[in-house]
C-alpha positions as CSV (number, residue, x, y, z in Angstrom):
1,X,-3.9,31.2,-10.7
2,X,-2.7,29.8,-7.4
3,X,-5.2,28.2,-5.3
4,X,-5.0,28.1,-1.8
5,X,-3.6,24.8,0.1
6,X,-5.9,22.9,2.8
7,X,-4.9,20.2,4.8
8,X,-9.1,20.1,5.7
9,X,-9.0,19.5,1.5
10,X,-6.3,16.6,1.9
11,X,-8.2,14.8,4.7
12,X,-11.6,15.0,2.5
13,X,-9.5,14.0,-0.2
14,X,-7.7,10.8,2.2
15,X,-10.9,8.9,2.1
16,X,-10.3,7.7,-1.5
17,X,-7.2,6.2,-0.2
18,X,-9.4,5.0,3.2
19,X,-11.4,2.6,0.4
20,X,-8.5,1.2,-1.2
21,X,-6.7,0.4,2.0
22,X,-9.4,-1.4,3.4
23,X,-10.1,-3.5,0.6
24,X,-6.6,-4.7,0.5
25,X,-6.2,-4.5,4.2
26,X,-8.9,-7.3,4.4
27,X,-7.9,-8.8,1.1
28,X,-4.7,-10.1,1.9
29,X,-5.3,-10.7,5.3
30,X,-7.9,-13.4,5.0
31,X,-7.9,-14.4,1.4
32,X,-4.3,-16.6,1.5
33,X,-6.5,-18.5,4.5
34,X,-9.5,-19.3,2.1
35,X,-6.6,-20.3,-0.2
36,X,-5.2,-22.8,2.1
37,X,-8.3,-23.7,4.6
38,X,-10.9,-23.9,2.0
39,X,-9.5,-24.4,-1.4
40,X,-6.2,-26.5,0.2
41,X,-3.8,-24.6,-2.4
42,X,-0.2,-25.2,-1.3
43,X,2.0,-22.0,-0.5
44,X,3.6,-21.8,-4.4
45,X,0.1,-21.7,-5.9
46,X,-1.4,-19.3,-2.9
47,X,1.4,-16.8,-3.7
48,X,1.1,-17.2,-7.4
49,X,-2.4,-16.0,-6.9
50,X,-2.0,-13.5,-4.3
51,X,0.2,-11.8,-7.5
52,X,-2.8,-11.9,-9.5
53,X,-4.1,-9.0,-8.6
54,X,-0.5,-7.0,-9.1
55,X,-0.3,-8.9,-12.9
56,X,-3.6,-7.2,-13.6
57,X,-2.6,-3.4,-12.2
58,X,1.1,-3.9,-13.9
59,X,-0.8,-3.7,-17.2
60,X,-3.8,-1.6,-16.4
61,X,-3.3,1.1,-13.4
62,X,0.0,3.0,-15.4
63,X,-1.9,3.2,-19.0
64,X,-4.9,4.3,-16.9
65,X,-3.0,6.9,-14.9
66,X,-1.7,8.3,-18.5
67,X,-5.7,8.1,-19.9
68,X,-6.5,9.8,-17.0
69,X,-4.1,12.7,-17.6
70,X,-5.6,13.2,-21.0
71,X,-9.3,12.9,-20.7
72,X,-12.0,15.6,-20.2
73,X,-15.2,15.2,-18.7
74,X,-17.7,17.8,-16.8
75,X,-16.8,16.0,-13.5
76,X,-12.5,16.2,-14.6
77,X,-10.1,13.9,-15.4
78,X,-9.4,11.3,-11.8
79,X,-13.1,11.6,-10.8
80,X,-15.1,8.8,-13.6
81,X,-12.4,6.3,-12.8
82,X,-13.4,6.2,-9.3
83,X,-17.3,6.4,-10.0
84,X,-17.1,3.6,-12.2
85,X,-14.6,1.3,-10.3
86,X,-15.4,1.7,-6.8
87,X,-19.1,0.6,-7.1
88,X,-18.1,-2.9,-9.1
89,X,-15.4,-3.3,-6.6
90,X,-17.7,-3.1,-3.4
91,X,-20.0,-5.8,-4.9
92,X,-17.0,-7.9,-6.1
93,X,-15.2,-7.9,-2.8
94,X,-19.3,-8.6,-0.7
95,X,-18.8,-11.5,-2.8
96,X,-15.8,-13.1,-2.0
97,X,-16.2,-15.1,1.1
98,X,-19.4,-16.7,0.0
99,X,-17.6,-18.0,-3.2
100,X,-17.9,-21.9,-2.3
101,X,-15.8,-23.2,-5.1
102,X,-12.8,-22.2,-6.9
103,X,-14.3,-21.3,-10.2
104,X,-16.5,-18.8,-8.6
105,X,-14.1,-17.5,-6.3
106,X,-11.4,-16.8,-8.8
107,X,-14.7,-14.9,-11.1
108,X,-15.3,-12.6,-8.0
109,X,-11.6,-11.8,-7.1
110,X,-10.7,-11.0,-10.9
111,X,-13.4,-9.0,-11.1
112,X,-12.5,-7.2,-7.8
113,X,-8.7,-7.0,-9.2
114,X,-9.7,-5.4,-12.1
115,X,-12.0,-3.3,-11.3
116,X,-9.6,-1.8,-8.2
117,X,-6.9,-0.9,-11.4
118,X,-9.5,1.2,-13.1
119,X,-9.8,3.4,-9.9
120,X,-6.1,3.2,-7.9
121,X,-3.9,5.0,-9.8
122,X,-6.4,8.4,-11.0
123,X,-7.5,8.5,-7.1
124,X,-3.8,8.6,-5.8
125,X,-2.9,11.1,-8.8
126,X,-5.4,14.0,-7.0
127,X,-3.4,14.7,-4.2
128,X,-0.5,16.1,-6.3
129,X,-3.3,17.6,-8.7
130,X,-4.3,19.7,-5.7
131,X,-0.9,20.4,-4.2
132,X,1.9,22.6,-4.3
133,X,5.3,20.3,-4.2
134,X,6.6,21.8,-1.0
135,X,3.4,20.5,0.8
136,X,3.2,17.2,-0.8
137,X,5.1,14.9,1.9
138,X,3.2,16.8,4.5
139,X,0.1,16.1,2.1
140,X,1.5,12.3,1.0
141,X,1.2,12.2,5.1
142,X,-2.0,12.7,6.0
143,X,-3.8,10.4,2.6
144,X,-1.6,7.7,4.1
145,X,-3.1,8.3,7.4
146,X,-6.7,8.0,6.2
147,X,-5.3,4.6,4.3
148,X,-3.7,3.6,7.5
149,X,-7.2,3.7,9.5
150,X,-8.4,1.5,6.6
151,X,-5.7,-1.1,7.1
152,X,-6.3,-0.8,10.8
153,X,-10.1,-1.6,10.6
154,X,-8.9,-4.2,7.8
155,X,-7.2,-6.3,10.1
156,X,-8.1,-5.0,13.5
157,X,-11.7,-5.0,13.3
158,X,-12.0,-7.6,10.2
159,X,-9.7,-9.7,12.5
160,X,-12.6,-9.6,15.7
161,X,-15.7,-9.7,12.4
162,X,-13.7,-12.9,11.2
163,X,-14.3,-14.7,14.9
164,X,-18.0,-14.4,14.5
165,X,-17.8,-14.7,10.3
166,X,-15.5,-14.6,7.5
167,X,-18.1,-12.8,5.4
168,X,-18.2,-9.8,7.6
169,X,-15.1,-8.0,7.4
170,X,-15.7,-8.3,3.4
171,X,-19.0,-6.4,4.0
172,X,-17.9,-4.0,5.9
173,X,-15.6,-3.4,3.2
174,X,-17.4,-3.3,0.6
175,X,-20.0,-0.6,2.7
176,X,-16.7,1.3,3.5
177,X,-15.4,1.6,0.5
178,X,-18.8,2.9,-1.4
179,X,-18.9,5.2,1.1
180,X,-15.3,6.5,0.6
181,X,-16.3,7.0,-3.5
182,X,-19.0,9.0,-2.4
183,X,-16.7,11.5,0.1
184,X,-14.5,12.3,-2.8
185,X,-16.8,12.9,-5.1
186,X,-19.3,15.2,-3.2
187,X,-16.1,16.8,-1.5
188,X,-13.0,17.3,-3.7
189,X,-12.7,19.7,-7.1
190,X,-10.6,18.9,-9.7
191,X,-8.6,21.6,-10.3
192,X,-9.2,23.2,-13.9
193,X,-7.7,20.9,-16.9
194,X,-4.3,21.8,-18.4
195,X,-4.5,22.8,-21.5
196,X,-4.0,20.8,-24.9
197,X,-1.0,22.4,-26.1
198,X,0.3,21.8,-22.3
199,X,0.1,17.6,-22.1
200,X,3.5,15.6,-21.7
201,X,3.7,12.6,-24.1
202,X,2.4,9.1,-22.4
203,X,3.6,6.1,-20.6
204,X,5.8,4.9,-23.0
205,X,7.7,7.8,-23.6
206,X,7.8,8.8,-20.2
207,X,9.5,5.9,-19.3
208,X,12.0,6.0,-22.4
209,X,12.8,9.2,-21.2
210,X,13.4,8.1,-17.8
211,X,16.0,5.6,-18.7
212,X,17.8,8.1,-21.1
213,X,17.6,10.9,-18.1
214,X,21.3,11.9,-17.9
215,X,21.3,11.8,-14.0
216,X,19.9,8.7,-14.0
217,X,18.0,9.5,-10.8
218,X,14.6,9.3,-11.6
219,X,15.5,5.0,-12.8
220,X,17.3,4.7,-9.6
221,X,14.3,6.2,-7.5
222,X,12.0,3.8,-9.3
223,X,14.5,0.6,-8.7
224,X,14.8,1.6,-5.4
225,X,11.1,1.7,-5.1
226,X,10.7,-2.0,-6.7
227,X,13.4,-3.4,-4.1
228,X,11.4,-2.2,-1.0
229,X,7.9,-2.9,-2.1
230,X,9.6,-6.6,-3.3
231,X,10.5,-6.8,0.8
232,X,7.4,-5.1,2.4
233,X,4.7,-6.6,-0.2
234,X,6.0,-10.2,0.8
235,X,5.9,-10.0,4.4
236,X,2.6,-8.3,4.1
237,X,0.9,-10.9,2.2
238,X,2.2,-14.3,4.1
239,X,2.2,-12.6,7.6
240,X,-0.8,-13.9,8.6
241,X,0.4,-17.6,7.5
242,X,3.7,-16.5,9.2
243,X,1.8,-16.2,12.8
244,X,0.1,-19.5,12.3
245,X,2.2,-21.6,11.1
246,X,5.4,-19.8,13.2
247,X,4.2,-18.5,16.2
248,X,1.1,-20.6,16.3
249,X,-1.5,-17.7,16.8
250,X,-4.7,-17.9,14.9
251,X,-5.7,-16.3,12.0
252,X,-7.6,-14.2,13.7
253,X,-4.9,-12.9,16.0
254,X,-2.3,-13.0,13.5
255,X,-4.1,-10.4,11.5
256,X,-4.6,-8.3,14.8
257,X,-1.1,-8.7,15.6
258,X,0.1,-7.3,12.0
259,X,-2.2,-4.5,13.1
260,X,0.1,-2.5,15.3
261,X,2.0,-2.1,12.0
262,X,-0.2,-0.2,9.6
263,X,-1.3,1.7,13.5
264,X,2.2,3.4,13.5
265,X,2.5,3.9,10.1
266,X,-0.7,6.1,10.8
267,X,0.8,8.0,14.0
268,X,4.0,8.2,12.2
269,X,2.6,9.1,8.6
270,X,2.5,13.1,9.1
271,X,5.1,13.2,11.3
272,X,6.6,11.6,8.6
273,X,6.2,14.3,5.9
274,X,7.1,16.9,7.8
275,X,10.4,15.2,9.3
276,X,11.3,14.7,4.9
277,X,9.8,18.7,4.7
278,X,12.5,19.6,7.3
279,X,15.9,17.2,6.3
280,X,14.8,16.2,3.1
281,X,13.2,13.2,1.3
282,X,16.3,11.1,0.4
283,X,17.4,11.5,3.9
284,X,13.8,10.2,5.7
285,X,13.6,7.5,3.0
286,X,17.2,6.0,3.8
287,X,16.1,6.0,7.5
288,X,13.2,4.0,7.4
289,X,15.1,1.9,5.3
290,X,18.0,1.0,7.9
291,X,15.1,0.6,10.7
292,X,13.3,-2.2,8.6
293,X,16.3,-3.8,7.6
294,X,17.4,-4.1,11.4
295,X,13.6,-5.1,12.9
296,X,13.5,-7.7,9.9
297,X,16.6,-9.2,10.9
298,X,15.6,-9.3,14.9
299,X,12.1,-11.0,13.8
300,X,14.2,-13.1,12.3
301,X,16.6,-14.6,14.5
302,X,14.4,-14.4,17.9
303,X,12.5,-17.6,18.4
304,X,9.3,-17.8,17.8
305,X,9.1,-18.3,21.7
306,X,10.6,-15.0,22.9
307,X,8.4,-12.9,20.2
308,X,5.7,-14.0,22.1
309,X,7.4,-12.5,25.3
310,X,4.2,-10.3,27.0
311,X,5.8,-6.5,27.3
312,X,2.5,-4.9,28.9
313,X,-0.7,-4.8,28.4
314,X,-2.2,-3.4,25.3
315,X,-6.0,-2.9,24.6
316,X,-8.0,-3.5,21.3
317,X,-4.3,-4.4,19.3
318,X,-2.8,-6.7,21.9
319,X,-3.4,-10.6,21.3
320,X,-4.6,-13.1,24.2
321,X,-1.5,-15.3,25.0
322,X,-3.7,-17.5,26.5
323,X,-7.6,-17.9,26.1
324,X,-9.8,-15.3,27.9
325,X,-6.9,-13.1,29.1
326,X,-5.9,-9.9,28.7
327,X,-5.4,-8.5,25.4
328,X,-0.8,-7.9,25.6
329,X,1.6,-6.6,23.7
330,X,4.5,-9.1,22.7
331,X,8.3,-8.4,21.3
332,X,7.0,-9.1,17.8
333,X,4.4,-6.5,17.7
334,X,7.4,-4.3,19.7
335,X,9.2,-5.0,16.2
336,X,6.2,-4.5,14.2
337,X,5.6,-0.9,15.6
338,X,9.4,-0.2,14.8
339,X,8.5,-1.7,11.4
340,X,5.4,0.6,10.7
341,X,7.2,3.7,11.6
342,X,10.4,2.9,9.3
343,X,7.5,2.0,6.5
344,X,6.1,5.7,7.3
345,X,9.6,7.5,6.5
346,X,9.7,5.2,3.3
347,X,6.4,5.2,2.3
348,X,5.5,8.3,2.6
349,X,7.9,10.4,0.6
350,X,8.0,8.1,-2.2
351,X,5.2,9.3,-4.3
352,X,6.2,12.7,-3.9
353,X,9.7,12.1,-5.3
354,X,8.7,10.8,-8.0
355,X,6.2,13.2,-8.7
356,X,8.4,16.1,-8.2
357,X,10.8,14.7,-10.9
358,X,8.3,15.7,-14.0
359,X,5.8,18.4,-14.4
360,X,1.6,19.4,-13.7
361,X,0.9,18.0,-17.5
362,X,2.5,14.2,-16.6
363,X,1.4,13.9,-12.4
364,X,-0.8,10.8,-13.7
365,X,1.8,9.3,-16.0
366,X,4.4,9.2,-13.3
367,X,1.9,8.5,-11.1
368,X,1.2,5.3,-12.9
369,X,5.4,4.5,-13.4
370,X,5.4,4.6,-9.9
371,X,2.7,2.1,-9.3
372,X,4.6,0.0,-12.7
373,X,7.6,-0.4,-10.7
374,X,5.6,-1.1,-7.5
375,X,3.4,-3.4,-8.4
376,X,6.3,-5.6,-10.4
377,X,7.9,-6.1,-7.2
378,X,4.2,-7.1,-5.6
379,X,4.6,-9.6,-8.4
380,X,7.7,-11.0,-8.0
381,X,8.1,-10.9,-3.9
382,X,4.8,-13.2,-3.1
383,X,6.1,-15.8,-5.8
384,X,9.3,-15.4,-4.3
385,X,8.4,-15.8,-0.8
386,X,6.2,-18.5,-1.8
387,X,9.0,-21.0,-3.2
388,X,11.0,-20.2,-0.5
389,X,8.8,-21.2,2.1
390,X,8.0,-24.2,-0.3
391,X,11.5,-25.1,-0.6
392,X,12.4,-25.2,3.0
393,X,9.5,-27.3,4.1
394,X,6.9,-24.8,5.3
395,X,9.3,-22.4,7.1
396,X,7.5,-19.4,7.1
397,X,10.4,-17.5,8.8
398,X,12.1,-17.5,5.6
399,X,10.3,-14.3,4.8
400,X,11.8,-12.5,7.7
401,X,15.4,-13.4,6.2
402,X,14.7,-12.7,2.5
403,X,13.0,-9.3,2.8
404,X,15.7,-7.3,4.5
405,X,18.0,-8.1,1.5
406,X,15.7,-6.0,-0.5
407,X,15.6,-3.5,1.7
408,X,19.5,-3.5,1.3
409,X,19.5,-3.1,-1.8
410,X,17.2,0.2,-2.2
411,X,19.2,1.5,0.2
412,X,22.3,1.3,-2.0
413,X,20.4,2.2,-5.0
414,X,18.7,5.4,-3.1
415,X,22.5,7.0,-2.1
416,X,22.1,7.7,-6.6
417,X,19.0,9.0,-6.4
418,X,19.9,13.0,-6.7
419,X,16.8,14.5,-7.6
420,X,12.7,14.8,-6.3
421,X,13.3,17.0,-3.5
422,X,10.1,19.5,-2.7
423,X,10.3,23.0,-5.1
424,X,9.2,26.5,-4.1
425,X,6.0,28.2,-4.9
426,X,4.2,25.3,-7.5
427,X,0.9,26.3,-7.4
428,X,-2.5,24.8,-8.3
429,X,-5.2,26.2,-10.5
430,X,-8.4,26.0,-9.4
């Protein structure tokens, strides 16, 4: 029967995204500094390894999303892969600023990367479990608003722990996160299995048929989805090298200026949803898509200078321009605000899309495609990046002028994409 829909549910349900947000908030804010400060990797071999822990969800999170459409336990199908991965991953990630030599270091950060591939993909497969597709933007909205605050005490508070030690924004991650595990479980039902007779085929096949789909939609979606992670992953993981070595902040208030980001994306993310509920998916998508392409090109070509133009004061997520005074916000985090609100439109309505373009049985499988596609370009754009700041002599600008190419191109390849609009009246068992 059909259940009914609670945002209250959603919210409860956000917190699993609220662990995995802050772990990779705080991951790649300060772990490409321990790369360079501690370990003296150059920027090739720091983005090589800031892929590392993409290589290992590229081959684990999509077969695990598929496993976790087919399993049956007393507890469901999403719920043991959270149980058993978000526990290793707290202790993995407590450990990784006290790892004092490489060898160690790289032990605890596989083991962190692994471990948060067991538990990603069946966590982000429960919103769509649980809701109808016409609510699932609005839905998508408010679990990337929980992972939002995550990102936000990533960087924003990590960036004020990091100040007084390295080690405590890990541990406070690694507390959060546990925590998060816990809300889920005591909190969210799985809805009641589908039956046998009801189960798509797996991965493989899902993905066969998606490049023999006669529309060709659900490819172009997914292309269009590995051009603007390939953008936004890149700038994400050498922004806080980008504000030291560009604009000559510390690392500290380089993380707290890429805050104001992930902040808008949270007051934009259900906004968001509803906006795509309203005009449509493609639409919102293409939106956010111009915006970033147009703020990527003005970080670009302002000097470094003028983005540290004070605009007004702006408590907690403002940086000092000098030391002791007030906390400001600059032009770049004006453009970085514009930036989190064109991510939200994207972002957002992504994973519903795709979600909406198979049925109930195969929500994990595609689930896992998505991330497939997503985390390829989480591969490629850090390498990327990394060469090209390499080959141009440390010019961490580069970033700003390769990513908005990529964002050019989804855009192109979105205006194909005819198919993963929101349906009528798909309920939920329960």
């Amino acid at each position: 029967m059909e259940s009914r829909f609670s945002y209250g549910r959603i919210f409860l349900l956000g917190f699993g995204f609220f662990g995995v947000s802050v772990i990779w908030g705080t991951y790649n804010a300060f772990v490409p500094i321990f790369l360079q400060d501690k370990f003296g990797l150059s920027p090739v071999w720091i983005g090589f390894f800031m892929t590392l822990d993409n290589i290992a969800a590229l081959f684990i999170q999509p077969p695990v999303g598929a496993w976790s459409d087919k399993i049956r336990t007393k507890i469901g199908r999403r719920l043991p892969f959270i149980l058993i991965g978000a526990p290793i991953s707290a202790v993995a990630f407590g450990l990784v600023p006290v790892a004092a030599i490489l060898p160690f270091f790289v032990a605890c950060t596989s083991t962190l990367i692994l471990s948060m591939a067991i538990w990603r993909t069946p966590v982000v497969a429960l919103m769509p479990d649980i809701t109808p597709s016409e609510h699932r933007s609005p839905a998508n909205g408010i679990i990337n608003f929980m992972g939002g605050i995550g990102t936000i005490i990533a960087l924003q508070t990590g960036g004020m722990l990091y100040k007084i030690s390295p080690s405590f924004p890990f541990w406070l991650g690694s507390g959060l996160v546990v925590l998060a595990a816990l809300m889920v479980f005591f909190f969210i039902k799985e809805p009641e299995v589908i039956e046998e007779t009801e189960k798509g085929p797996g991965m493989i096949s899902s993905l066969r048929e998606v490049f023999n789909d006669p529309s060709k939609s659900a490819i172009k979606l997914f292309l269009a989805i590995f051009f603007w992670f390939l953008g936004f992953s890149a700038v994400e993981t050498f922004f806080t090298l980008y504000a030291k070595n560009h604009l000559g902040l510390n690392e500290g208030d380089g993380a707290t200026l890429l805050s104001v980001l992930p902040l808008f994306f949270v007051i934009f993310a259900i906004p968001s949803g509803w906006i795509a509920k309203r005009v449509g998916r493609r639409p919102t998508i293409s939106a956010g898509l111009i915006i970033l392409i147009v703020v990527l090109t003005l970080l670009y070509i302002t000097p470094a200078e003028a983005l540290l133009t004070a605009i007004s004061p702006l408590p907690v997520v403002g940086i000092p321009l000098v030391e002791g005074g007030a906390r400001m916000l600059t032009l770049a985090g004006v453009f970085l605000i514009l930036g989190g609100i064109g991510w939200a439109l994207i972002n957002i309505n992504s994973l519903p899309m795709v979600v909406d373009m198979t049925e109930p049985a195969r929500i994990g499988t595609y689930t896992g495609l998505y991330y497939l596609f997503s985390t390829l370009s989480a591969i490629v754009g850090p390498n990327l990046n990394g060469w090209a700041v390499q080959l141009t002599g440390g010019n961490y600008n580069i970033i700003t002028l390769i990513a908005p190419l990529f964002f050019a191109l989804a855009l192109i390849t979105m205006l194909g994409v005819t198919r993963g609009e929101a349906t009528q009246a798909i309920g939920v068992t329960n």
